[in-house]
C-alpha positions as CSV (number, residue, x, y, z in Angstrom):
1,X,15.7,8.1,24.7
2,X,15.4,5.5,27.2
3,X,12.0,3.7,27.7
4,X,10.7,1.3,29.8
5,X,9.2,-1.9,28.2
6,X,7.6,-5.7,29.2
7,X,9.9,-8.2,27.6
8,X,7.1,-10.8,26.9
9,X,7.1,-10.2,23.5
10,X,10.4,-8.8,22.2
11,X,12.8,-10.6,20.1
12,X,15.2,-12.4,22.1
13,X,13.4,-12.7,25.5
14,X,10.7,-16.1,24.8
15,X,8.2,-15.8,27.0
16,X,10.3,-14.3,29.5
17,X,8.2,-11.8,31.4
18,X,10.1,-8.8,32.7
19,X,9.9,-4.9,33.4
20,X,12.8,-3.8,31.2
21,X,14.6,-0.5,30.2
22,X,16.0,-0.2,26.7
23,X,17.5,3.0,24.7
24,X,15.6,3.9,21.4
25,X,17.9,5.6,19.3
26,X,16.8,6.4,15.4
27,X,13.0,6.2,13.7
28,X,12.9,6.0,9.9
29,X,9.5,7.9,8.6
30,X,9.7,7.0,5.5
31,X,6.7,4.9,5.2
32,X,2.7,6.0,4.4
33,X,1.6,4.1,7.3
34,X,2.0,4.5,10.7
35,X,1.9,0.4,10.7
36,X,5.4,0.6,8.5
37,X,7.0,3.1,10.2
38,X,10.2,1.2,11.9
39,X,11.5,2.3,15.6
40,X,15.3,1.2,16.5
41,X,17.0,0.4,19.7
42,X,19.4,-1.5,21.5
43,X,19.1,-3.7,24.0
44,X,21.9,-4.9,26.5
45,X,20.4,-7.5,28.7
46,X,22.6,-10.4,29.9
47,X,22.0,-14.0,29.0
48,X,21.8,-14.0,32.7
49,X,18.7,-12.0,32.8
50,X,17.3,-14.3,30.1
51,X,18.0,-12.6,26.9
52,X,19.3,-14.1,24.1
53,X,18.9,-11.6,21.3
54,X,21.5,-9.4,19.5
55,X,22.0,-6.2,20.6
56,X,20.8,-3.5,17.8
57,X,17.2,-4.0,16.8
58,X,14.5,-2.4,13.9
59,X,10.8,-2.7,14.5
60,X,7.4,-1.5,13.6
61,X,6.3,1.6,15.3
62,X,3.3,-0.3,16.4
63,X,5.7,-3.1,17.9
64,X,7.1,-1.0,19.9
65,X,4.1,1.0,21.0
66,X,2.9,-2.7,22.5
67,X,6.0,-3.0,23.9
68,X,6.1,-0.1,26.0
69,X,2.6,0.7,26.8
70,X,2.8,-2.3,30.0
71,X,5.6,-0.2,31.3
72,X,5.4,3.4,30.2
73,X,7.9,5.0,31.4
74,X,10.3,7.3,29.5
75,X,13.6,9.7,30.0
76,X,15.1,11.9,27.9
């Protein structure tokens, strides 16, 4: 699914600010709290753009949830 996100706070962006678009691609459920449930996605921003990260990713599903709530928008 592709999402739109605010780069702020995501690994690999510093305090870059930025409306952003990244493609989440697996959720492991595995976990009794919704806290330690991971999301995973890949994100293929430039260093030009200001990213400096690597390219696959695994974070809380509340990470992600403050990630994308600035910019919610979504595609399927």
């Amino acid at each position: 699914m592709l999402t739109g996100v605010v780069t702020s706070e995501m690994g690999g962006w510093g305090d870059h600010f930025a409306y952003h678009i990244i493609t989440l691609y697996g959720y492991d459920n595995t976990y009794n709290y919704s806290s330690d449930k991971m999301v995973y996605y890949v994100d293929t921003a430039s260093n030009l753009a200001g990213y400096s990260g690597s390219y696959f990713h695994k974070v809380t599903l509340t990470d992600m949830w403050n990630y994308v709530s600035p910019n919610n928008v979504q595609s399927w």
